[in-house]
DSSP file (Angstrom, degrees, kcal/mol; ACC not computed):
  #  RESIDUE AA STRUCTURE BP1 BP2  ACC     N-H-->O    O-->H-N    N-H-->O    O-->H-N    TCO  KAPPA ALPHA  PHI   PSI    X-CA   Y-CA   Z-CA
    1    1 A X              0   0    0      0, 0.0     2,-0.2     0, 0.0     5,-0.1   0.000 360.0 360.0 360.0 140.8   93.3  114.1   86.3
    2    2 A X     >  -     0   0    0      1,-0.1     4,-0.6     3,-0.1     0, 0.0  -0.544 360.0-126.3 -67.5 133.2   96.5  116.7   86.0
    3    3 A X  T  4 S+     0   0    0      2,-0.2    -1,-0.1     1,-0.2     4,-0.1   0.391 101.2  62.5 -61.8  -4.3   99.4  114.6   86.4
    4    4 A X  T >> S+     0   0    0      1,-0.2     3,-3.6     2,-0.1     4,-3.4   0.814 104.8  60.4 -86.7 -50.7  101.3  116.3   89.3
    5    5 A X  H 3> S+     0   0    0      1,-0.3     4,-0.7     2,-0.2    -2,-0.2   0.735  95.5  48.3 -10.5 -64.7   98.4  115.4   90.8
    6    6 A X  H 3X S+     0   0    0     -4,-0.6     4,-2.3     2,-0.2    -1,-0.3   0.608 118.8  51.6 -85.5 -12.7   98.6  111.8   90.3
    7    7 A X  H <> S+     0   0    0     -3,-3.6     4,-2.2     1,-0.2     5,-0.2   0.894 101.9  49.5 -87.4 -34.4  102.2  112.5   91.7
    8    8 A X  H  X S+     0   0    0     -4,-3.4     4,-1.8     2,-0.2    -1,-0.2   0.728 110.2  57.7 -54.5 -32.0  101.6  114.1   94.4
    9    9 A X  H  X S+     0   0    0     -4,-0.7     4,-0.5    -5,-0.4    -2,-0.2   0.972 107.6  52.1 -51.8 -84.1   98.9  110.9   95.0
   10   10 A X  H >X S+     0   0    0     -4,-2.3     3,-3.3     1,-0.3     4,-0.7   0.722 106.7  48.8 -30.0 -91.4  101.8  108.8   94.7
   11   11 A X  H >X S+     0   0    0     -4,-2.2     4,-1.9     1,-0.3     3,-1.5   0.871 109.7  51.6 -15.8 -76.3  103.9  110.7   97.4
   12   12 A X  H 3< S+     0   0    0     -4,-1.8     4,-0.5     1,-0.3    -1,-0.3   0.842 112.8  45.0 -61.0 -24.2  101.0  110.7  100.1
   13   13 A X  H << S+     0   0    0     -3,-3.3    -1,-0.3    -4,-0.5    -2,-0.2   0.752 113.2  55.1 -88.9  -4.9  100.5  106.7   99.7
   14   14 A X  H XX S+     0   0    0     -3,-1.5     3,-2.1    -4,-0.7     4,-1.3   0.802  88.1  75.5 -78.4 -27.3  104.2  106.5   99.9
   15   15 A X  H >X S+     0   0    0     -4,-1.9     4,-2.3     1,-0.3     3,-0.5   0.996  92.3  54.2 -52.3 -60.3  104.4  108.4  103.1
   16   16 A X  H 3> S+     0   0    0     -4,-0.5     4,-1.4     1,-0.2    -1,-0.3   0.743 101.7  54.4 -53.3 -17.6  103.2  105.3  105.2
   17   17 A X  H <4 S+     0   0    0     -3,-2.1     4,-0.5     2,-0.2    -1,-0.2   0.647 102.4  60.3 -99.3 -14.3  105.7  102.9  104.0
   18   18 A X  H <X S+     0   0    0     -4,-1.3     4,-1.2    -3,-0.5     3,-0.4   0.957 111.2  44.7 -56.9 -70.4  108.4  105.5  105.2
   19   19 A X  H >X S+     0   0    0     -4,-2.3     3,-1.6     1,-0.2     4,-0.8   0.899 101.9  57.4 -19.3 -77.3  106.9  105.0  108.5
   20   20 A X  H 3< S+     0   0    0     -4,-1.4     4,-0.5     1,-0.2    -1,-0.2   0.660 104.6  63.3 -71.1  -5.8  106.5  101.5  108.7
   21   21 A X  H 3> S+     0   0    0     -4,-0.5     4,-2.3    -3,-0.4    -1,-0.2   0.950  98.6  48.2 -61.2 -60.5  110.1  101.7  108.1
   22   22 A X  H XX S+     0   0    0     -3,-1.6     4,-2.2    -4,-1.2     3,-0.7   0.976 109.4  51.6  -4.2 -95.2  111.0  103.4  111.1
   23   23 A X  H 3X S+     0   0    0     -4,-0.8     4,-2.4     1,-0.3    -2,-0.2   0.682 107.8  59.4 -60.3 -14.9  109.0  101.1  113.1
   24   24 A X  H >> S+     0   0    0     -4,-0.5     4,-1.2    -5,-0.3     3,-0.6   0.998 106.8  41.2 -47.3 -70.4  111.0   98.4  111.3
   25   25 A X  H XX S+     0   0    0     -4,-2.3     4,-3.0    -3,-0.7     3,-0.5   0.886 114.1  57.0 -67.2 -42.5  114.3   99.6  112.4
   26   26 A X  H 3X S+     0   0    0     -4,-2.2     4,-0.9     1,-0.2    -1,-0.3   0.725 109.4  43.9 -36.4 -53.0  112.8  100.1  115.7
   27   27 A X  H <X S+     0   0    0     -4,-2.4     4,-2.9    -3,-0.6    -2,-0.2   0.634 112.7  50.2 -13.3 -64.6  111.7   96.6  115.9
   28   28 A X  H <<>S+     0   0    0     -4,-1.2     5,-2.6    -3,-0.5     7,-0.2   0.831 111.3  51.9 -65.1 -50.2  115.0   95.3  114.6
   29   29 A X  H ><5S+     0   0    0     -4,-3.0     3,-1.3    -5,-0.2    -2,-0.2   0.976 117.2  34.9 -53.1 -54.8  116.8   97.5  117.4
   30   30 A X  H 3<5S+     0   0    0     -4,-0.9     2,-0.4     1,-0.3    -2,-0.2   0.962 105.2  64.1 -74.4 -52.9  114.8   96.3  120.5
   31   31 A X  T 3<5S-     0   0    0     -4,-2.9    -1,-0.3     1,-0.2    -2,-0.2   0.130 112.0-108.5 -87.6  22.2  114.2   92.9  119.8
   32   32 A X  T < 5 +     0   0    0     -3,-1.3     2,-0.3    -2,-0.4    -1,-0.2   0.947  58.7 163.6  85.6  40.4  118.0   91.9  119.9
   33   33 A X      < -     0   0    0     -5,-2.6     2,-1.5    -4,-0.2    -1,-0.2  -0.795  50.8-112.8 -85.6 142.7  118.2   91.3  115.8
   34   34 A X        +     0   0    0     -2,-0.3     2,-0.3     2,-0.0    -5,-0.1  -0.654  56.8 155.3 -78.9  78.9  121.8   91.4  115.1
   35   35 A X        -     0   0    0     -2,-1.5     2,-0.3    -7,-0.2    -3,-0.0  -0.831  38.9-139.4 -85.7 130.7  122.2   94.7  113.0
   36   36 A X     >> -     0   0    0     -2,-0.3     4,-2.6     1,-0.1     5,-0.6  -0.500  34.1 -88.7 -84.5 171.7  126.0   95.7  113.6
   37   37 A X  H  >5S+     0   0    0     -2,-0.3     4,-0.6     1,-0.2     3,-0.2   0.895 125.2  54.3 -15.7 -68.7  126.7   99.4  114.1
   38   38 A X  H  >5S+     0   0    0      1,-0.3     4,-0.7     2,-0.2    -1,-0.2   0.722 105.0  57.7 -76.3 -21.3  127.2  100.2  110.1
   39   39 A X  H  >5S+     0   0    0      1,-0.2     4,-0.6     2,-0.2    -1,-0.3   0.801 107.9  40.6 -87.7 -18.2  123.9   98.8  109.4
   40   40 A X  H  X5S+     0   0    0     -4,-2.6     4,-0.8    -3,-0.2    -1,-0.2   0.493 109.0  61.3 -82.4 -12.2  121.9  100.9  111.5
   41   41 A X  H  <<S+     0   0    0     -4,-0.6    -2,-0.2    -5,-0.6    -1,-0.2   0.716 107.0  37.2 -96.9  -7.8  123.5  103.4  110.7
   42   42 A X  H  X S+     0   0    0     -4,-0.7     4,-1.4     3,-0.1    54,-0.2   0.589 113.3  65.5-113.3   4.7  122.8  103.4  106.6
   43   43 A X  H  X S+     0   0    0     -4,-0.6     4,-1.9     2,-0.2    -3,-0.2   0.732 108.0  37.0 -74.1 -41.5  119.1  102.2  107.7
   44   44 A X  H  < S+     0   0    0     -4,-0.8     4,-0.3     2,-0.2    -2,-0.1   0.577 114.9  49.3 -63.9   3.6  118.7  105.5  109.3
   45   45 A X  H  > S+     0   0    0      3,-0.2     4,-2.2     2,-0.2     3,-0.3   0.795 120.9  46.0-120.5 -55.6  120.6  107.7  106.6
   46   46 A X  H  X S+     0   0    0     -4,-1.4     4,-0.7     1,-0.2    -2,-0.2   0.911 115.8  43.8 -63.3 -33.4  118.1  105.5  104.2
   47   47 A X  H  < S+     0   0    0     -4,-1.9     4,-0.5     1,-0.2    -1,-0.2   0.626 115.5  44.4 -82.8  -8.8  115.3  106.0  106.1
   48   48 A X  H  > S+     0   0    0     -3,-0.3     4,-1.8    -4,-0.3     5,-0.4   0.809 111.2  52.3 -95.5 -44.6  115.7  109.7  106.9
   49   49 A X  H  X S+     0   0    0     -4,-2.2     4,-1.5     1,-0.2     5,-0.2   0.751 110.1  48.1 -73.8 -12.1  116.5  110.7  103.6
   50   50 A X  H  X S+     0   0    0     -4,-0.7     4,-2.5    -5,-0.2     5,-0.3   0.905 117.3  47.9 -89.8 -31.5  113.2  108.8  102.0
   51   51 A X  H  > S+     0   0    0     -4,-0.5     4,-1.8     1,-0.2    -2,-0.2   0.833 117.5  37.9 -89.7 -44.6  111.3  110.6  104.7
   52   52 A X  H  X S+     0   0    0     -4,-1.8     4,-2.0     2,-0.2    -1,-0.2   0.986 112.0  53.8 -70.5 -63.7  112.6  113.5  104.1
   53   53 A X  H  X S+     0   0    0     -4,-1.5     4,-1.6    -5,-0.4    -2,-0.2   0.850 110.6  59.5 -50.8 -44.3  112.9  113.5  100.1
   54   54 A X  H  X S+     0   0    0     -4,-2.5     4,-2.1     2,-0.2    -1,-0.3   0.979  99.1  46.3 -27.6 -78.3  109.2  112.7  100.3
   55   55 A X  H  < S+     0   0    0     -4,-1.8    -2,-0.2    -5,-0.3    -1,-0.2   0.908 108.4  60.9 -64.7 -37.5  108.0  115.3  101.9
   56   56 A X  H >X S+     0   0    0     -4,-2.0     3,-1.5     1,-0.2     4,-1.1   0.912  98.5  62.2 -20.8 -68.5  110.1  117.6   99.5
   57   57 A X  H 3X S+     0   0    0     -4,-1.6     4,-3.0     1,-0.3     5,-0.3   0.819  95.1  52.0 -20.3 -53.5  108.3  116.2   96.9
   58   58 A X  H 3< S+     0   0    0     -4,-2.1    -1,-0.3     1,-0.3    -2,-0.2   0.315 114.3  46.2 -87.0  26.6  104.8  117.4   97.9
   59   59 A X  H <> S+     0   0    0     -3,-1.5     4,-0.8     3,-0.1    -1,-0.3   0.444 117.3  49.1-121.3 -12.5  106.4  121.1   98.2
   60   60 A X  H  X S+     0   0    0     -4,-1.1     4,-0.8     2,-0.2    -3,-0.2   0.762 110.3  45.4 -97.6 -27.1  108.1  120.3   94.6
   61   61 A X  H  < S+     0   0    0     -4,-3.0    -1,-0.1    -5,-0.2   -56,-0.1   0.575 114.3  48.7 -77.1 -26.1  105.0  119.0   92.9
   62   62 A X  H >4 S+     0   0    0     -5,-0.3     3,-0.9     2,-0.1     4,-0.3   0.691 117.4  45.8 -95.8 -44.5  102.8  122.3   94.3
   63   63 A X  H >< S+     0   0    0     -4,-0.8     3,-1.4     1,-0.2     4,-0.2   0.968 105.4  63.2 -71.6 -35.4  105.9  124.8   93.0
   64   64 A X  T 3< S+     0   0    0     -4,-0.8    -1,-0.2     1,-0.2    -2,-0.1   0.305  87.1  60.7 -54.8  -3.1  105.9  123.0   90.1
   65   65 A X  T <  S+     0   0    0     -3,-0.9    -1,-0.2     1,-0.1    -2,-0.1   0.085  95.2  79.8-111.5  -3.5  102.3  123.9   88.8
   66   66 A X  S <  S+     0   0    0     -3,-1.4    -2,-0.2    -4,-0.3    -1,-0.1   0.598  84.2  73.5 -71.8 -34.0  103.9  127.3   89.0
   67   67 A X  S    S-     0   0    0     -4,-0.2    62,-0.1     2,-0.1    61,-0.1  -0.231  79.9-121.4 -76.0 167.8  105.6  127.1   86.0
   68   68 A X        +     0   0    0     60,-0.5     2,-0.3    -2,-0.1     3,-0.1   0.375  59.4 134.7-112.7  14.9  105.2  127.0   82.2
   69   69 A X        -     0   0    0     -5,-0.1    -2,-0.1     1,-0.1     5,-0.1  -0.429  56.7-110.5 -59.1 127.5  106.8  123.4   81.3
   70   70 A X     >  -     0   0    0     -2,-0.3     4,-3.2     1,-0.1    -1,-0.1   0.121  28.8-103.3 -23.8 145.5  105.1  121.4   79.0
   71   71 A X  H  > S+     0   0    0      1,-0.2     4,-1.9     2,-0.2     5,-0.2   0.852 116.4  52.1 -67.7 -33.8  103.5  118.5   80.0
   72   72 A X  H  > S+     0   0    0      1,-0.2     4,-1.0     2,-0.2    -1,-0.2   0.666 115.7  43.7 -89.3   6.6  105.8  116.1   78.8
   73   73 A X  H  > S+     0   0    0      2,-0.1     4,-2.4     3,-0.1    -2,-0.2   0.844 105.1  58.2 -95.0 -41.1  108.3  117.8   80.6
   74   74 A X  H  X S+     0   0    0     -4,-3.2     4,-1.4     2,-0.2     5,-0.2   0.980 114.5  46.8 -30.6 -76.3  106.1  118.4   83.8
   75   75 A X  H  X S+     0   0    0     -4,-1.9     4,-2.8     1,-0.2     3,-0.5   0.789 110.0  47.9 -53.4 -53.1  106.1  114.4   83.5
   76   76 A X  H  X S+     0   0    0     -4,-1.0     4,-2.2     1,-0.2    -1,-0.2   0.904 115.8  48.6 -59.9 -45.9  110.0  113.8   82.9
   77   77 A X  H  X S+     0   0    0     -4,-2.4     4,-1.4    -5,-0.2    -1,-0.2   0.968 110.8  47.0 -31.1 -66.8  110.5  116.1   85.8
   78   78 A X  H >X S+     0   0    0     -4,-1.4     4,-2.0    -3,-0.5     3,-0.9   0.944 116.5  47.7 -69.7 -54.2  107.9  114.3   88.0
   79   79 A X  H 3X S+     0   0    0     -4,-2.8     4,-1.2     2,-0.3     3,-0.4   0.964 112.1  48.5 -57.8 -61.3  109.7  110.9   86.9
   80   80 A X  H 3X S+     0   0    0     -4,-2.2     4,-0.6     1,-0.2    -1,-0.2   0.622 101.9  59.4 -11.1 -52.3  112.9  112.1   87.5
   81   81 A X  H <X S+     0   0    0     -4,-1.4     4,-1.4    -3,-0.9    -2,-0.3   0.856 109.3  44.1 -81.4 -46.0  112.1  113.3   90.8
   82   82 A X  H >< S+     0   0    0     -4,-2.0     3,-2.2    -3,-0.4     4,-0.3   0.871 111.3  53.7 -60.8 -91.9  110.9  109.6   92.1
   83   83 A X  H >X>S+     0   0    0     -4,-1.2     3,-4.5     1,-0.3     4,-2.3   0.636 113.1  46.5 -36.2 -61.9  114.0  107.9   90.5
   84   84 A X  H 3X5S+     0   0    0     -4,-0.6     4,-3.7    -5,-0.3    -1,-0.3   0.769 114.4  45.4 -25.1 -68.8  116.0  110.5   92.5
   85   85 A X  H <<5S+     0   0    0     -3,-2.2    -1,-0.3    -4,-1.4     4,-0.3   0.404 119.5  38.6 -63.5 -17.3  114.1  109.9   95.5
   86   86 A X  H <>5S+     0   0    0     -3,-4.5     4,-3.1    -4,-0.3     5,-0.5   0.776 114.1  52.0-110.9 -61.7  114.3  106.0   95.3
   87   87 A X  H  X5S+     0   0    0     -4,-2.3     4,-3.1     3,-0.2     5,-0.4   0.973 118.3  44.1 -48.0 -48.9  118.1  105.8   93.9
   88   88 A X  H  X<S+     0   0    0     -4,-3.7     4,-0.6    -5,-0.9    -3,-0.2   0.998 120.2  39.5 -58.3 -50.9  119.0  108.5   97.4
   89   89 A X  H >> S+     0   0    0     -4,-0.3     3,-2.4    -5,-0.2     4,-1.2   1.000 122.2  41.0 -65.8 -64.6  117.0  106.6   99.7
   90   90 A X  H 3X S+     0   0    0     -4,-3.1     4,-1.9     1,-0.3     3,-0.4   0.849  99.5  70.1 -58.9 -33.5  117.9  102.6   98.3
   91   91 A X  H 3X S+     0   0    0     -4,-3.1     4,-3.5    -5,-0.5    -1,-0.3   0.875  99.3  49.5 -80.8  -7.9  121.4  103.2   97.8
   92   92 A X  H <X S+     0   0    0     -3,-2.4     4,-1.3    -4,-0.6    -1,-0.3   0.915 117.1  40.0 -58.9 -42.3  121.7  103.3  101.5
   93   93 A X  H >X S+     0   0    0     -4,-1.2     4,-1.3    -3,-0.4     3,-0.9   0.957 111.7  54.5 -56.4 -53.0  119.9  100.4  101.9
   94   94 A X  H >X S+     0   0    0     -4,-1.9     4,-3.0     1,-0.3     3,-2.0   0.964 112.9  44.3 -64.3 -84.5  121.5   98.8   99.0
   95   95 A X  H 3X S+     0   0    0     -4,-3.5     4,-1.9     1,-0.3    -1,-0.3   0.663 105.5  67.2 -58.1  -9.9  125.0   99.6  100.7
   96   96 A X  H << S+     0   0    0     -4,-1.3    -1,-0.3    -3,-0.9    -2,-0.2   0.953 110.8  31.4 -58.3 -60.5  123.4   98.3  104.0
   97   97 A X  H << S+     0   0    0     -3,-2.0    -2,-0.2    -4,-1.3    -1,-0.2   0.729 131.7  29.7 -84.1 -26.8  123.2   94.8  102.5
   98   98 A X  H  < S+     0   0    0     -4,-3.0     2,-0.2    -5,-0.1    -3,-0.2   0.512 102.4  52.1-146.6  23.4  126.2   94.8  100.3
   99   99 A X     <  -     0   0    0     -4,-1.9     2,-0.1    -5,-0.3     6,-0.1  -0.780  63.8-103.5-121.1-159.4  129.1   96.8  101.2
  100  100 A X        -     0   0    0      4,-0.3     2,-0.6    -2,-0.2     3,-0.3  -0.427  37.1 -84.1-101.2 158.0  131.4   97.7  103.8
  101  101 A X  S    S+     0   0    0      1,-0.2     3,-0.1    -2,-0.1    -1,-0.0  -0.662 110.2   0.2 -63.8 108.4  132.3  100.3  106.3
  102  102 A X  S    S+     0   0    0     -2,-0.6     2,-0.4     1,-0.4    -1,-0.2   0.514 111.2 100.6  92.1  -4.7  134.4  103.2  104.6
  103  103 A X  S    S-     0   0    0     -3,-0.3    -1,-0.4     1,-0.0     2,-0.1  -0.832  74.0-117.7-129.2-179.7  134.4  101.7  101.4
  104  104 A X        -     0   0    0     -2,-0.4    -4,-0.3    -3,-0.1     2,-0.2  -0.510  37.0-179.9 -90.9 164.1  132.0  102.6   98.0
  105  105 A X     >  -     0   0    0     -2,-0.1     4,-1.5    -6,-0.1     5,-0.1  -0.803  59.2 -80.4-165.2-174.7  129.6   99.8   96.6
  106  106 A X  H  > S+     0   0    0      1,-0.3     4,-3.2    -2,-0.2   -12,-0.1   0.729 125.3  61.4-105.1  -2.4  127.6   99.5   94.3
  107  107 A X  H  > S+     0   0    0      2,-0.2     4,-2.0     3,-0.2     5,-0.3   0.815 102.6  55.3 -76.5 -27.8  124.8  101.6   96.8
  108  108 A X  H  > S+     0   0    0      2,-0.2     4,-1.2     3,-0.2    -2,-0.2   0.959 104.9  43.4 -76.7 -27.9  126.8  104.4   96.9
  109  109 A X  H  X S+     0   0    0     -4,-1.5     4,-2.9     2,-0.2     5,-0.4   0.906 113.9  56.1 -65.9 -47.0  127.2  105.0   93.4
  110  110 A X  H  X S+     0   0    0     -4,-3.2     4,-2.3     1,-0.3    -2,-0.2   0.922 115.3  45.6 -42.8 -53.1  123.1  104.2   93.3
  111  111 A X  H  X S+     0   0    0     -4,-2.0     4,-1.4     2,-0.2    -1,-0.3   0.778 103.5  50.4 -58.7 -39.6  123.1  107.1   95.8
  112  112 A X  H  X S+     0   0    0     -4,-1.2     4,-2.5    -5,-0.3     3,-0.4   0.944 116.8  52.8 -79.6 -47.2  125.5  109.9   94.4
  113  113 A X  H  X S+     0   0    0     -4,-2.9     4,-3.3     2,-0.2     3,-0.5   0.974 104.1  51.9 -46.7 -42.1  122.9  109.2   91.0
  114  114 A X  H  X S+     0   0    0     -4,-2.3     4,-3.2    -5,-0.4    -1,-0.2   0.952 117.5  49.3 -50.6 -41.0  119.6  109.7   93.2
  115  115 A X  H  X S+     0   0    0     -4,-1.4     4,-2.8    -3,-0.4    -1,-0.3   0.833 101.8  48.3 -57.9 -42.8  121.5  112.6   93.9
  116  116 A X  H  X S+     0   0    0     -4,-2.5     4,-1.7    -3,-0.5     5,-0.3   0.852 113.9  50.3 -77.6 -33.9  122.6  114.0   90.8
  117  117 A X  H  X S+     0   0    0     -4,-3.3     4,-2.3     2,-0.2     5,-0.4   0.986 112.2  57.6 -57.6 -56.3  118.6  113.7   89.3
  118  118 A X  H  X S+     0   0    0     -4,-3.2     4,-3.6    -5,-0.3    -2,-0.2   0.871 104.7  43.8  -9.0 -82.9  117.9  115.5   92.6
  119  119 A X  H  X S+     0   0    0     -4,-2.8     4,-3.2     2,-0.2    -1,-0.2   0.850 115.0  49.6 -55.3 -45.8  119.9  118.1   91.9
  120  120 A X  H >X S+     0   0    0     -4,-1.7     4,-1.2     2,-0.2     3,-0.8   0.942 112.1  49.0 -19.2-103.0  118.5  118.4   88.1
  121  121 A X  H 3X S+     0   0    0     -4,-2.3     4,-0.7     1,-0.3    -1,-0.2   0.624 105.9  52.0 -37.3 -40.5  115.2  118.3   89.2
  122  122 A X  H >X S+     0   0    0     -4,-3.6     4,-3.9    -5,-0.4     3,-2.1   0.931 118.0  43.7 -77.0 -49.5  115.6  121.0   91.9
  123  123 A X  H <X S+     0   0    0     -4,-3.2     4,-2.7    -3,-0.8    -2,-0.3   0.835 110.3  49.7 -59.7 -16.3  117.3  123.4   89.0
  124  124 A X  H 3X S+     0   0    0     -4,-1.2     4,-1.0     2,-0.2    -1,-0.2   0.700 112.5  49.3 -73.1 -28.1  115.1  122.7   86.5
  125  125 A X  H <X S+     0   0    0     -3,-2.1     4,-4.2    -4,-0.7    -1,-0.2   0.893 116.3  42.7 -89.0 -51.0  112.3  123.5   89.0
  126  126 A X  H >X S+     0   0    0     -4,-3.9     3,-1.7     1,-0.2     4,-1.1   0.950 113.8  50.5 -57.8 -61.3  114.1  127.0   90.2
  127  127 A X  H >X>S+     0   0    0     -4,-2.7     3,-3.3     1,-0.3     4,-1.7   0.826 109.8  55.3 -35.0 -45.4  115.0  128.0   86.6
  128  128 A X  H 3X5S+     0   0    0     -4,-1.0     4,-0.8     1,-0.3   -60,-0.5   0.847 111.3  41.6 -66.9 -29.0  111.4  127.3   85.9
  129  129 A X  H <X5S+     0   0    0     -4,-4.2     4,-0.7    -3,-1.7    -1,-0.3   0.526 111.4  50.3 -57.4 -15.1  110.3  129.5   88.4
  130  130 A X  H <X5S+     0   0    0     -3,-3.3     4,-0.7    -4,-1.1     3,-0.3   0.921 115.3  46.9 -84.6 -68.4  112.7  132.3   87.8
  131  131 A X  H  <5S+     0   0    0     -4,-1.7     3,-0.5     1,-0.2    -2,-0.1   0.824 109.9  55.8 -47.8 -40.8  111.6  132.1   83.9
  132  132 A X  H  <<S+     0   0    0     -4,-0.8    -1,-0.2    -5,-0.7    -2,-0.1   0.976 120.9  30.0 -42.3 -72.1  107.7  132.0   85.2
  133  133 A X  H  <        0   0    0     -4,-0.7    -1,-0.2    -3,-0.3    -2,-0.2   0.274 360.0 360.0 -91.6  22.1  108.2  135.4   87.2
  134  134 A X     <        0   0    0     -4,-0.7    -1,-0.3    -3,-0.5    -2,-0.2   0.422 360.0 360.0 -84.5 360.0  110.9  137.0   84.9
């Protein structure tokens, strides 16, 4: 099996736990769980960005089969691209549980990395696409 493939795999059983996430927070909201303010508010900012960054993925994994990277770069790419996606989403979470309002922890620095791979990973993808159709 091609290995974007198996990523792309990945991505579509991840999509459901993105959901039940959601319905989590939903849960949480209605049934009178004590979440203050700042914690619903970086459980949505995590849960929108995994949702999001997901579905990104399967358009990043299909462009990516466009290109003329190597397979073990295809793969570091592909690897890359989760971490990203896991580091953006958790460090919300992450800061959920263990910082403050208005100040940095050690989820927001997990989050500006998820970000910086992100960004890697989307240039790496255009260059490889410019280079494809140059």
């Amino acid at each position: 099996m091609d290995i974007v493939r198996v990523f792309e795999i990945i991505s579509w059983f991840s999509l459901p736990t993105v959901m039940f996430g959601g319905f989590s927070l939903l849960r949480l909201v209605t049934k009178g769980r004590t979440l203050t303010p700042f914690q619903v508010t970086c459980f949505r900012a995590g849960h929108a960005h995994a949702g999001v960054l997901l579905l990104m993925s399967l358009l990043y994994y299909r462009y990516l089969t466009e290109t003329t990277y190597s397979e073990n770069s295809t793969v570091v790419l592909c690897v890359m691209l989760v971490v990203g996606i896991l580091a953006q989403s958790g460090g919300f979470f992450l800061h959920m549980m263990l910082g403050r309002e208005g100040e940095r922890s050690v989820g927001t620095l997990l989050t500006f990395f998820g970000a910086a791979l992100l960004a890697v990973t989307t240039l790496a993808l255009a260059f490889g696409l410019a280079a494809f159709h140059a």
